[in-house]
C-alpha positions in Angstrom: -5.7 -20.9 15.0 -9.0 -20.6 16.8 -10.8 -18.1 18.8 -10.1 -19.4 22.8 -8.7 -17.5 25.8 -5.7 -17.3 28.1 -6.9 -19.9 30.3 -6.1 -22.4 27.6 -2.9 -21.9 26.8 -1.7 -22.5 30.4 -3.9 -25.6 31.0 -2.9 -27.2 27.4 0.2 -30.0 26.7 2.2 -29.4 24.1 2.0 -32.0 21.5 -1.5 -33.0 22.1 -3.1 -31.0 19.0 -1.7 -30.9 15.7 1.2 -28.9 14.2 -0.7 -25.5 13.7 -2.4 -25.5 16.9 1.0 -26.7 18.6 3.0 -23.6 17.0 -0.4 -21.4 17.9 0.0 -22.2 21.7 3.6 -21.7 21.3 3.2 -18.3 19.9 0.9 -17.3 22.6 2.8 -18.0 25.5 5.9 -16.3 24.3 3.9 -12.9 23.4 2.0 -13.1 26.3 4.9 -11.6 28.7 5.1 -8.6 26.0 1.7 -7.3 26.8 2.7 -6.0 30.6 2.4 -2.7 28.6 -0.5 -1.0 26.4 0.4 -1.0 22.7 1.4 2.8 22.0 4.6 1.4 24.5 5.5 -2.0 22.9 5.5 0.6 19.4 8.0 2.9 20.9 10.0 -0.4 22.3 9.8 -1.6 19.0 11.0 1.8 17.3 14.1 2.1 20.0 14.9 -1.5 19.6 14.4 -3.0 16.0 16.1 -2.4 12.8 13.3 -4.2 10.6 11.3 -2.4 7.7 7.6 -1.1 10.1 5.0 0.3 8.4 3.9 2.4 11.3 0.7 3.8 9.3 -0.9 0.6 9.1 0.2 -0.4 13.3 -1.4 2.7 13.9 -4.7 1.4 12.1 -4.3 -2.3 13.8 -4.0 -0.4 17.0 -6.9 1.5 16.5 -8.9 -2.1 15.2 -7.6 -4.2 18.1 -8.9 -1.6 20.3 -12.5 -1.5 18.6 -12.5 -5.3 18.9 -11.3 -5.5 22.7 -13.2 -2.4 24.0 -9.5 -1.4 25.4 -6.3 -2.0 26.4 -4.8 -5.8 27.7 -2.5 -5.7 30.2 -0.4 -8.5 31.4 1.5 -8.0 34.7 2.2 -10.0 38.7 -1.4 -8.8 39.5 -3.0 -11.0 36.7 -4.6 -10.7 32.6 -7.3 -7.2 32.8 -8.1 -5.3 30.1 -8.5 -1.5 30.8 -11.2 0.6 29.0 -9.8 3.5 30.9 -6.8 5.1 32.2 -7.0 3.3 35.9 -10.6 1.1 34.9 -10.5 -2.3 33.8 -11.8 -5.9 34.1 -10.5 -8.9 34.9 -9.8 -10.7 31.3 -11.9 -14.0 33.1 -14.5 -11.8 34.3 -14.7 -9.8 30.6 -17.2 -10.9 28.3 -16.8 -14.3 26.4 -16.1 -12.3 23.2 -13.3 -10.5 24.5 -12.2 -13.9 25.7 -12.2 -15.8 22.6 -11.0 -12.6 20.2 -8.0 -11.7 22.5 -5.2 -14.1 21.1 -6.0 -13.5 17.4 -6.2 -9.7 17.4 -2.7 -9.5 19.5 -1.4 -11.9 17.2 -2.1 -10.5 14.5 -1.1 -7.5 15.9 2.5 -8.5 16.6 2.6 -9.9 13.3 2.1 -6.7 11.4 4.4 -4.4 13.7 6.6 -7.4 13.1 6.2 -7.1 9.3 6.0 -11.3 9.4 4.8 -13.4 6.1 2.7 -16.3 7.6 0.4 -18.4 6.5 -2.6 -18.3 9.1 -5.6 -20.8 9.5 -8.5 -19.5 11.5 -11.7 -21.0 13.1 -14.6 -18.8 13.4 -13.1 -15.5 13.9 -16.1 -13.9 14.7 -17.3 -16.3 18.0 -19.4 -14.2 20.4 -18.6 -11.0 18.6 -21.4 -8.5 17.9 -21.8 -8.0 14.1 -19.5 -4.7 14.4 -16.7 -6.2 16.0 -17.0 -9.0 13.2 -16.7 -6.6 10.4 -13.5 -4.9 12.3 -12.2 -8.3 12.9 -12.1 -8.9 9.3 -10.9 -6.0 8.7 -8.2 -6.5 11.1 -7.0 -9.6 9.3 -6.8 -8.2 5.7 -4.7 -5.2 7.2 -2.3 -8.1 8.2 -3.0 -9.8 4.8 -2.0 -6.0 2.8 0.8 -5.3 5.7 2.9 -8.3 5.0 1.7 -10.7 2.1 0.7 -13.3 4.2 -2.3 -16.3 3.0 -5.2 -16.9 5.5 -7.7 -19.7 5.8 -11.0 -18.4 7.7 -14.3 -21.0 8.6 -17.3 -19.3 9.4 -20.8 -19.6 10.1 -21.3 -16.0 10.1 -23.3 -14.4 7.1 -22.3 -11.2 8.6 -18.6 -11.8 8.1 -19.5 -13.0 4.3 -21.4 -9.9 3.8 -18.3 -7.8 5.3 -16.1 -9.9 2.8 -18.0 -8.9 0.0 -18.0 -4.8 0.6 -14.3 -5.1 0.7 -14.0 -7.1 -2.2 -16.7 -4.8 -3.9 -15.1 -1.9 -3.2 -11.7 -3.3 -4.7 -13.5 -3.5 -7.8 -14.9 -0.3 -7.8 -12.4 2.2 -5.9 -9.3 0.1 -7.2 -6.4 1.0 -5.6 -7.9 5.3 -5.3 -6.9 6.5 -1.5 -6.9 9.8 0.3 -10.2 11.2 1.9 -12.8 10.5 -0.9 -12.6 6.9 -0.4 -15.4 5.2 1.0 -13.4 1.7 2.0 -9.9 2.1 3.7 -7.6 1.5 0.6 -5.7 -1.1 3.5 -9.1 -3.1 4.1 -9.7 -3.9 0.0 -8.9 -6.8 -1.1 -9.5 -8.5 -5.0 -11.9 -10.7 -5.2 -9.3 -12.5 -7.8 -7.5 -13.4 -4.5 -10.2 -15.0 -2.4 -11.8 -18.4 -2.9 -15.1 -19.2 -0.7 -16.1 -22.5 -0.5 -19.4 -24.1 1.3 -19.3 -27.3 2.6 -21.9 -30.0 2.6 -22.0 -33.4 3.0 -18.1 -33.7 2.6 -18.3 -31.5 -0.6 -16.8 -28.3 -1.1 -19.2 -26.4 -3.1 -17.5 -23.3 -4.8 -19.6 -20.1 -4.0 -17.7 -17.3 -5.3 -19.6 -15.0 -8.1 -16.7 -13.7 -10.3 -19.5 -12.0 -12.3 -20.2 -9.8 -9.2 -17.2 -9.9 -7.6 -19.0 -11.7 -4.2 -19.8 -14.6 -2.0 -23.2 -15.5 -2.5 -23.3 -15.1 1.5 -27.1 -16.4 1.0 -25.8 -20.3 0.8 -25.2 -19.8 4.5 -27.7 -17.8 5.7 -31.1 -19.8 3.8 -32.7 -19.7 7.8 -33.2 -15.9 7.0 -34.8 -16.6 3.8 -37.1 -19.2 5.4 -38.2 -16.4 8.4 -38.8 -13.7 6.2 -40.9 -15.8 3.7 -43.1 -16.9 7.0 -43.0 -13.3 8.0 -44.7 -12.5 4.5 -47.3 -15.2 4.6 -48.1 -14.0 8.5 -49.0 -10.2 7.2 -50.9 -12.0 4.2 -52.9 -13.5 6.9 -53.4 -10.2 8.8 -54.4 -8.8 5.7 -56.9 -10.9 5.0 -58.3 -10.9 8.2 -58.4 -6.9 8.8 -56.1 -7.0 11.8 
């Protein structure tokens, strides 16, 4: 599954990527008639209509996420795809902004696949594409929710040291506010997950390099991120140079 928008799915022939991609274009276009409505209204269709197990506490927090992520509501309908950050406002989904674009299809997936309570096993290309660094964090928030919701296994790639760094508060605060809920909590119990239960590889020259700490309980986020290391250590030598020179 990868980060793409609506345009996509009508313009692509079936068969001509490989099985995941196929069944992810499949899914698409057979959710994409659901969302005529905003989400509060496929939950109450979903009460009225389903006699599945639906933890509506944790919908209610992928509604919430989805929301963050999107910047409002997607609508579906004759008139075309918008996405309504008010009541009667909204934009044109192919005149949104390219991170809306690309993020669409994975939150409302996952979406569906919590207030579906569905076990899946999910492989996702760089989640975070165009996203500011706060959408990124909810994004990956968003897919442990669906992780904790139903038991399901996902693969992310990344090139995003932010979305390592969000990885590693969750997985830190597993460690340290274990399973403890209610208002005191600094991490949503729902957003934790044991770092026991992630793997982190980097790869390099057709190696995968492990680069998980178990010590720590992280992802040493700084294998992907040396550029910021190389700035800052120019950044020092530059106000050494100052220094020297009274500026």
């Amino acid at each position: 599954m990868l980060s793409t928008n609506s345009e996509f799915f009508h313009a692509s022939t079936p068969n001509k990527y490989d099985v995941i991609m196929n069944d992810f274009i499949e899914r698409i276009r057979a959710l994409q008639n659901q969302y005529s409505q905003r989400l509060e209204d496929i939950i109450e269709d979903k009460k009225k209509l389903s006699s599945i197990n639906i933890d509506f506490e944790r919908v209610k927090k992928a509604t919430a996420l989805v929301r963050k992520i999107l910047k409002g509501d997607y609508i579906s309908d004759k008139y075309g795809e918008k996405i309504y950050y008010s009541k009667d406002k909204f934009v044109k989904l192919i005149q949104a902004s390219s991170g809306q674009q690309e993020a669409l299809w994975i939150v409302l997936l996952i979406f569906s696949i919590i207030l579906n309570n569905q076990r899946v096993y999910m492989v996702i290309e760089e989640p975070e594409a165009h996203l500011f660094p706060t959408a990124q964090k909810e994004m990956l928030e968003l897919i442990i929710l669906m992780i904790n919701a139903t038991s399901s296994q996902v693969v992310i790639t990344t090139h995003s040291p932010y979305m390592l760094s969000s990885a590693n508060l969750l997985m830190y605060s597993s460690y340290v506010e274990g399973d403890a809920g209610g208002n005191s909590s600094i991490i949503d119990r729902d957003y934790r997950i044991k770092a026991n239960a992630v793997s982190s590889y980097l790869l390099s020259n057709h190696i995968a390099v492990d680069i998980m700490d178990r010590d720590t309980y992280m992802i040493k986020a700084y294998r992907i991120d040396s550029i910021s290391e190389d700035i800052n250590n120019s950044l020092d030598l530059l106000l050494q140079l100052e220094e020297r020179n009274g500026m």
